[in-house]
N, C-alpha and C positions, 0 to 999 in steps of 0.2 A: 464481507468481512469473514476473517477464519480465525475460530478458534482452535490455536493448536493442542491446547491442552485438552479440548474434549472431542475436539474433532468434530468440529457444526463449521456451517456454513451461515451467516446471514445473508437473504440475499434479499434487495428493495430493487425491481424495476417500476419504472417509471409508471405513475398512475395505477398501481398496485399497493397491495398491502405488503409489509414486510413477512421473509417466510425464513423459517429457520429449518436446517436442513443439516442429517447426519451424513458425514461424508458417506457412508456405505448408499444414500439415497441420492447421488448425484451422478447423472449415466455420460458413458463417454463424450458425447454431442453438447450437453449442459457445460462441460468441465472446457472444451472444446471452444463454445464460442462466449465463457467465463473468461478465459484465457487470454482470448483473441482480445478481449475488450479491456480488460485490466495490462495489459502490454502499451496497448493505445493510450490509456489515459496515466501511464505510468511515465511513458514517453512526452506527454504533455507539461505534465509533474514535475520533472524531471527539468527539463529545457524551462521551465516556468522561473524553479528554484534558483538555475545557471543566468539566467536572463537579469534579477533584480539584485544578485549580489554582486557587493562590491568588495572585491579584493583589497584594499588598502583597510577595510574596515575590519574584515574579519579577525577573529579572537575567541581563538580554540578555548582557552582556561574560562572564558566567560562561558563558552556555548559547551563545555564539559556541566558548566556550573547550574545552566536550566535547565541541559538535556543530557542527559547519566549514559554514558558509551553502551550501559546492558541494553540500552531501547536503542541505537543506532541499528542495529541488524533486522530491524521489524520496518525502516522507515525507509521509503521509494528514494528519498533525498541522497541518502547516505549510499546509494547502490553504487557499484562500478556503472559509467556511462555503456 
């Protein structure tokens, strides 16, 4: 998880504790195969979200209505494929 306004990193791997981390404390190779990994499961996400919608159902004014367009730019769903 990244905060952009303070510029941290959360990161949890597995069977680990959680470590929070300033972006200046994270080395090319970290960011590297950070990258590699949130791409993979972005594309998982992604095709996840595509897979269980249903077109005839969809209802922008509803989904404006629980989900505010300023938080669409933060969320993997909303991304260009």
């Amino acid at each position: 998880i990244y905060d952009q306004n303070h510029h941290l990193f959360a990161l949890h791997e597995a069977k680990t504790d959680w470590r929070l981390l300033a972006e200046t404390d994270m080395n090319d190779k970290a960011l590297t195969n950070f990258s590699w990994e949130e791409e993979k499961y972005s594309q998982l996400w992604k095709e996840f979200t595509k897979t269980i919608t249903i077109k005839e159902r969809e209802n922008k004014r509803c989904q404006r209505g629980h989900l505010p367009l300023k938080y669409r730019s933060h969320m993997t769903e909303f991304d260009s494929p």
